[in-house]
C-alpha positions as CSV (number, residue, x, y, z in Angstrom):
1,X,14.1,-8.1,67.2
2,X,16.9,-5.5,66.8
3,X,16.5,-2.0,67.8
4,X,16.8,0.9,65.1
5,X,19.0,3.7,66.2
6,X,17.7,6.5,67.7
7,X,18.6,9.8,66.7
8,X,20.4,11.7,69.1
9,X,18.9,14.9,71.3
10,X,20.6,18.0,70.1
11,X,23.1,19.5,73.0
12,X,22.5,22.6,75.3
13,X,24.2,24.6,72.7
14,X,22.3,23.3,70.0
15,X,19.1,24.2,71.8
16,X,20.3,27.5,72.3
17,X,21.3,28.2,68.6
18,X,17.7,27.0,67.5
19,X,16.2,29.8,70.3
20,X,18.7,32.4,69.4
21,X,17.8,32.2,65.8
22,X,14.0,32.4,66.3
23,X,14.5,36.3,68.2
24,X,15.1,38.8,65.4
25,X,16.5,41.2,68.1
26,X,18.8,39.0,68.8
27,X,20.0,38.3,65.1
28,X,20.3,42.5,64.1
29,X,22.5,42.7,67.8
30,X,24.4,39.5,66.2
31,X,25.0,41.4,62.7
32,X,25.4,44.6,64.8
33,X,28.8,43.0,66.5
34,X,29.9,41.0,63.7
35,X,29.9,44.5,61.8
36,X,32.2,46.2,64.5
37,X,34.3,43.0,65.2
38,X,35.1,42.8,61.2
39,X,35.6,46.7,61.4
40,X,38.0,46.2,64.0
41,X,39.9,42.8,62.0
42,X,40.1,45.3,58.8
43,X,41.2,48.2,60.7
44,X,43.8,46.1,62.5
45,X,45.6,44.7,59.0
46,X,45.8,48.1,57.7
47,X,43.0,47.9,54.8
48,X,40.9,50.5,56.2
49,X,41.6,53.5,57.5
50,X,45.3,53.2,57.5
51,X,45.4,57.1,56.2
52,X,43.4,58.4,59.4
53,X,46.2,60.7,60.3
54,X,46.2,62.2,57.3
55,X,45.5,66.4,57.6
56,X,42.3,66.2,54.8
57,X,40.4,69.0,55.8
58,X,40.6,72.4,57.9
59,X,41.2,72.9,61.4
60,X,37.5,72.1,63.1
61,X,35.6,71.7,59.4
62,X,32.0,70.7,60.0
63,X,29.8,68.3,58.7
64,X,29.0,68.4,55.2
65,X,25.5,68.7,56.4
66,X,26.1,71.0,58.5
67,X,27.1,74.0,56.0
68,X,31.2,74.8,54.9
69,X,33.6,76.7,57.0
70,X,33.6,80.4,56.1
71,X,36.9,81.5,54.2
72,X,39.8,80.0,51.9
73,X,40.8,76.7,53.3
74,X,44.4,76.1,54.5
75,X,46.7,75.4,52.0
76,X,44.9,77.5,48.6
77,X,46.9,80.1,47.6
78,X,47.0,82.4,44.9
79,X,49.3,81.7,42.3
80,X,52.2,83.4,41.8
81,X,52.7,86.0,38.9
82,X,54.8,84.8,36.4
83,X,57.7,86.6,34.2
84,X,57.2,85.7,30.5
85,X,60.3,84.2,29.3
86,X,60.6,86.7,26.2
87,X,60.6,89.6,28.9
88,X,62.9,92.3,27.8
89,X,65.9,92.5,30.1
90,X,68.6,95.5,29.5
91,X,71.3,93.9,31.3
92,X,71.2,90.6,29.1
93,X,74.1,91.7,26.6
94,X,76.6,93.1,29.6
95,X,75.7,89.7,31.2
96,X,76.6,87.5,27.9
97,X,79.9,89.9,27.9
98,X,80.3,89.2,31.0
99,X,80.2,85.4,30.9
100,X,82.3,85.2,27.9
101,X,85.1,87.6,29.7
102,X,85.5,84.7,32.8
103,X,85.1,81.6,30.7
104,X,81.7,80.5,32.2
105,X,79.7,78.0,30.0
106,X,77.0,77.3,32.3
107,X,75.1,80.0,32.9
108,X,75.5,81.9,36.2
109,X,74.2,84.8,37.9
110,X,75.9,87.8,38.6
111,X,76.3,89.2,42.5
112,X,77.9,92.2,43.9
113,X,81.2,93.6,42.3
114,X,80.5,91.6,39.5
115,X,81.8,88.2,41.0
116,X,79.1,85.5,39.3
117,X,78.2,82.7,41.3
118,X,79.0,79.4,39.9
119,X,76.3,77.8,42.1
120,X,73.8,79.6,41.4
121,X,72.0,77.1,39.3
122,X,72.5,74.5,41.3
123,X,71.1,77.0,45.1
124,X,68.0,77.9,42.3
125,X,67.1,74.1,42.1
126,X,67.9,73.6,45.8
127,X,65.3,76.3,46.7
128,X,62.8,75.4,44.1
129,X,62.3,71.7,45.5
130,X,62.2,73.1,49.0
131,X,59.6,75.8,48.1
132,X,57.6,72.7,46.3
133,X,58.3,70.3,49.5
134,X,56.8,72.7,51.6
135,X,54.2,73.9,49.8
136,X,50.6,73.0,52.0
137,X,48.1,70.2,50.6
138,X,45.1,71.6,49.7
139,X,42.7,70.7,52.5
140,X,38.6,70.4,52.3
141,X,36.6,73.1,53.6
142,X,34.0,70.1,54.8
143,X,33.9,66.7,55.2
144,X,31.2,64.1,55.5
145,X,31.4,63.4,59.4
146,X,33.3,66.8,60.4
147,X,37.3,66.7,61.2
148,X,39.5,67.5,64.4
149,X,41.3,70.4,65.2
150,X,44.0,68.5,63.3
151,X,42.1,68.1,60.3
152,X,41.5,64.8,60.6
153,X,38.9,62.8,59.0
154,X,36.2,62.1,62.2
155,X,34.8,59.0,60.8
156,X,38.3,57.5,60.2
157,X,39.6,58.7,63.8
158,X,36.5,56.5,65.2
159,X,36.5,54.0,63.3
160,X,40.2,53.7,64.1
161,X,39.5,54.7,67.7
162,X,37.1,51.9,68.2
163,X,39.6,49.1,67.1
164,X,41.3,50.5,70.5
165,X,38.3,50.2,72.6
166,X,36.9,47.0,71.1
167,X,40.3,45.8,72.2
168,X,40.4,46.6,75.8
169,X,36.7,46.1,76.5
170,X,36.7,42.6,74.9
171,X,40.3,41.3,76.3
172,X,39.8,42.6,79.6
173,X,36.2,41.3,80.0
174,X,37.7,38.2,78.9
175,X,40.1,38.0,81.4
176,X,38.0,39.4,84.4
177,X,35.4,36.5,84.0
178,X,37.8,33.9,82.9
179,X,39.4,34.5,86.7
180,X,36.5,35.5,88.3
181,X,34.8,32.1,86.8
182,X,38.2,30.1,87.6
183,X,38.0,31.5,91.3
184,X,34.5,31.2,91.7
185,X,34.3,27.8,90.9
186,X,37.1,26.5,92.8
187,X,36.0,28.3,96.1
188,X,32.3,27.4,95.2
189,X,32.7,23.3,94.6
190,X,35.5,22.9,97.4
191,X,34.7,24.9,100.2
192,X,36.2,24.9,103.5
193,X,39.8,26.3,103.9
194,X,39.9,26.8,99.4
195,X,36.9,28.9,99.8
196,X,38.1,30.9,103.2
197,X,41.5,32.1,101.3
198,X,39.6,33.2,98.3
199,X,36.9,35.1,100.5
200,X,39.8,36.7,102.1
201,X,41.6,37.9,98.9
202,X,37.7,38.9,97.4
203,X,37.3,40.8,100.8
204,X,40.8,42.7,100.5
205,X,39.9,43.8,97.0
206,X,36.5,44.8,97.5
207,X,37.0,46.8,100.8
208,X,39.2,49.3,98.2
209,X,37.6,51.7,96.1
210,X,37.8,50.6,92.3
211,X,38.8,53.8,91.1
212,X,41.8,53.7,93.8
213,X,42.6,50.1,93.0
214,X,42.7,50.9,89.3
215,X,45.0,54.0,89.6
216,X,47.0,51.5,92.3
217,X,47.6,49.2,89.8
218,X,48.3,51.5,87.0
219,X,50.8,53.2,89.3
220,X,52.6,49.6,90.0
221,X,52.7,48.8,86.3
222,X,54.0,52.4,85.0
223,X,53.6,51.9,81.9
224,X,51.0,53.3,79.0
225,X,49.4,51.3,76.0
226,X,46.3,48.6,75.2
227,X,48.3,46.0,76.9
228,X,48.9,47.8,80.6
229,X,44.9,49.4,80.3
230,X,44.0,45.6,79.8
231,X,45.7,44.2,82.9
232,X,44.5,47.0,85.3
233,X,41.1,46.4,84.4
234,X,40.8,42.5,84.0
235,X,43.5,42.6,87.2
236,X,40.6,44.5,89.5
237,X,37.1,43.7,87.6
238,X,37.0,39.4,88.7
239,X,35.4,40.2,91.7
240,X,32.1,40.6,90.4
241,X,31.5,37.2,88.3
242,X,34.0,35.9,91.5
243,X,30.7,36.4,93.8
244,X,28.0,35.0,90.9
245,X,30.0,32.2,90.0
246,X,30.8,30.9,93.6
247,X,27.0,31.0,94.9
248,X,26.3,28.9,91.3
249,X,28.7,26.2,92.5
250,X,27.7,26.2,95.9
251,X,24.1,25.7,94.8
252,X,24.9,23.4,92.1
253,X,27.3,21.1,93.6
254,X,25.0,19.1,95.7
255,X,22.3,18.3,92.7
256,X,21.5,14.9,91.6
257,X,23.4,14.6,88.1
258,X,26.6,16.1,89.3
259,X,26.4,12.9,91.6
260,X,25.5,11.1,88.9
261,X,28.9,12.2,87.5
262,X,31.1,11.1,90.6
263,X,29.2,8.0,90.5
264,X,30.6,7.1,86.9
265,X,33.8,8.3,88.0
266,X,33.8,11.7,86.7
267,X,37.4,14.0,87.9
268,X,36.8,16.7,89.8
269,X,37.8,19.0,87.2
270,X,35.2,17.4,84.7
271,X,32.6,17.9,87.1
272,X,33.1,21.6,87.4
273,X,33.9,22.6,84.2
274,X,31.8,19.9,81.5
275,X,28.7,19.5,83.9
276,X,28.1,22.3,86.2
277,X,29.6,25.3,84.0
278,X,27.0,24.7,81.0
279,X,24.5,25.3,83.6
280,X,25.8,28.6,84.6
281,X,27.5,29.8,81.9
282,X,24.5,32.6,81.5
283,X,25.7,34.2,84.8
284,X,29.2,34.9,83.0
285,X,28.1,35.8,80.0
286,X,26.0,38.4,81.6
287,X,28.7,39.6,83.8
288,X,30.8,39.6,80.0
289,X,28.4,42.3,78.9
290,X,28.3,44.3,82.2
291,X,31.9,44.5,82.0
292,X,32.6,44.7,78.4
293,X,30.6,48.2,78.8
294,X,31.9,49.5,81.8
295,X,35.4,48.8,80.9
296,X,35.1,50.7,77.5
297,X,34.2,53.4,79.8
298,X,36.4,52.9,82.1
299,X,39.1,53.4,79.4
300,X,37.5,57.0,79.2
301,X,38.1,57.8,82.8
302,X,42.0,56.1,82.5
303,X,42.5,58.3,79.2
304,X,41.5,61.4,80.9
305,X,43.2,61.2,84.2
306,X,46.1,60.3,81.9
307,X,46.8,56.6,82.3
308,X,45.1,55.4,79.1
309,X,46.5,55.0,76.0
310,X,49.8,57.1,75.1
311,X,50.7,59.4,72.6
312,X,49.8,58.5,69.1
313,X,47.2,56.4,69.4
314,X,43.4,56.6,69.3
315,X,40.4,55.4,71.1
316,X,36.6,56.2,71.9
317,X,38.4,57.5,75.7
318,X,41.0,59.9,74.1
319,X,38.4,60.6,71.1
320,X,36.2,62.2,74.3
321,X,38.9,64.0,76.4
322,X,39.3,65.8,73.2
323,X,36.1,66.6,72.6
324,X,35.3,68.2,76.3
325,X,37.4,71.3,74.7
326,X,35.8,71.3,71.5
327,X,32.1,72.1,72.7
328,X,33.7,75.1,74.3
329,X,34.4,75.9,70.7
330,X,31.2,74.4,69.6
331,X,32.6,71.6,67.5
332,X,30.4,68.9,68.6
333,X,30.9,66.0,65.9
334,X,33.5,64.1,66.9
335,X,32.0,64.0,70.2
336,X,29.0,62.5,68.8
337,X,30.8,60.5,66.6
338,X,32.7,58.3,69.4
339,X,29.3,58.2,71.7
340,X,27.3,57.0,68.9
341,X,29.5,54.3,67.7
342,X,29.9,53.5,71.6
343,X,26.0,53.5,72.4
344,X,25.8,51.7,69.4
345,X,28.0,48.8,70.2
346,X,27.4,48.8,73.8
347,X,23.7,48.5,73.3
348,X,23.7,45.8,70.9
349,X,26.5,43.8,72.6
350,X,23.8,44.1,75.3
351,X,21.0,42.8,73.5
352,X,22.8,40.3,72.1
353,X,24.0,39.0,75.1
354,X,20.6,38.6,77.0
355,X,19.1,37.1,74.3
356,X,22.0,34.5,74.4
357,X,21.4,33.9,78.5
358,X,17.8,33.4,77.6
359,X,18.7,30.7,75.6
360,X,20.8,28.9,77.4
361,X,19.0,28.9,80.8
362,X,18.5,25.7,81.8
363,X,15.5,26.6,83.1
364,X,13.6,27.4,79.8
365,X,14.0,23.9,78.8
């Protein structure tokens, strides 16, 4: 009699998809990223907030909540009186005479000694397109979320800020674990002489400071923007999933279906990275959101003591160092702006990412 095929078990993932779904927390977290993450994809092509620089609205103007700023906002001005063009002027006929004597056809205007000006049309034009040029934009007296002491739109600067933070949190959590999870494993599963250098190049780093082995490495790379904050932090932040991810391999390497695996003829490289990793791939992905949140502040502490981002562009870290002189003033939105989008994100990244090591623990099986 011939067997019917049996359907297949669904995978580790698989399992942990059907889990994640069932917790609603973990679902709003989900929507929660994927909100910021397409904010950040939008922001980054230019079809949001590509304006944010644009001076809309007075110098500190509050919330629109929060009541209008008292007096004319910059940029009204009382019109000018005009002369009616039917205006009686006593001078008109010598002027015509005048004209007619010299052989002018365009009309010029007369200086001192009675010399007219032949570009005086021409200087009247000149002036008025400079006066119009420089004439100021009419600015808002309030705005919905508040503005700088630029005038710039709050919600826009954080919105544009976070594409800046999203950035370096994500990338250089990314590259922290992937090393730390690269070391880890190799000094975990091999041992001996592999795991003594990597203990001694774990034990250098860690016996420094990681403020002073940040500003070290910013000092050695001398240079400002997203991709030199992104280095010194995934450069000095794999020694943490480094630690995890070595004791998982130690523990792990021993255990009856990774022998199973170099019984079948599994490499060596198989073994650590398609049998043993799925098994401990919750310990990085914690250590992902531990570091995703301390590097965005992190970023903070780089912008203030001046090796974050440079000139010109904007970030939740710069958004802050701004904002420490602004509640001396008593402008407090767009701090609040920048921690609440940063709590925000954090805390759901957070969420999010237990859930997920929940579900794929081997161990709830």
């Amino acid at each position: 009699m011939r067997m019917t095929n049996q359907p297949s078990s669904p995978g580790l993932w698989a399992l942990a998809w059907r889990r994640l779904r069932a917790d609603r927390v973990a679902m709003v977290s989900l929507a929660v990223v994927a909100a910021f993450l397409a904010m950040l994809l939008l922001s980054s092509t230019g079809l949001i907030v590509a304006d944010w620089e644009s001076e809309v609205g007075v110098n500190y103007a509050p919330p629109a909540f929060a009541g209008a700023a008292g007096g004319l906002a910059a940029g009204k001005a009382a019109p000018a009186a005009a002369v009616p063009d039917n205006a009686f002027d006593p001078l008109a006929d010598d002027i015509k005479a005048l004209r007619a004597q010299l052989g002018q056809g365009a009309p010029a205007a007369p200086e001192m000694y009675g010399v007219a000006d032949p570009l005086a049309a021409e200087m009247a034009e000149l002036r008025a397109a400079t006066a119009a040029a420089a004439a100021p934009a009419v600015r808002r007296a309030t705005l919905p979320f508040g503005a700088d002491k630029w005038g710039h739109d709050v919600i826009k600067k954080t919105i544009k800020g976070g594409e800046t933070s999203i950035v370096v949190g994500l990338v250089a959590a990314l590259l922290a674990v992937s090393l730390g999870t690269l070391f880890g494993a190799v000094s975990g599963y091999y041992g001996g002489l592999v795991d003594d250098v990597f203990n001694w190049f774990y034990s250098i780093f860690t016996s420094i400071p990681a403020i002073l082995m940040i500003l070290t490495v910013a000092a050695v790379l001398q240079q400002k923007g997203v991709t030199t904050i992104v280095l010194i932090l995934g450069l000095t932040g794999w020694t943490g999933p480094y630690r995890l991810i070595r004791a998982e391999y130690m523990k792990h390497k021993g255990r009856e279906y990774v022998m199973a695996a170099d019984a079948i003829g599994a490499s060596t490289w198989r073994k650590m990275f398609s049998h043993i990793f799925p098994n401990v791939s919750h310990v990085a992905l914690v250590q992902l959101s531990i570091l995703v949140v301390g590097f965005i502040k992190a970023e903070v502490i780089l912008s203030f003591l001046g090796f974050g981002v440079p000139v010109g562009v904007v970030s939740w870290g710069s958004m802050l160092n701004e904002a420490q002189n602004e509640l001396i003033l008593g402008k407090w939105w767009q701090l609040t702006a920048a921690a609440c989008a940063m709590a925000l994100l954090v805390t759901a990244f957070s969420l999010f990412t237990d859930a997920l090591r929940d579900a794929l623990d081997p161990k709830l099986k």
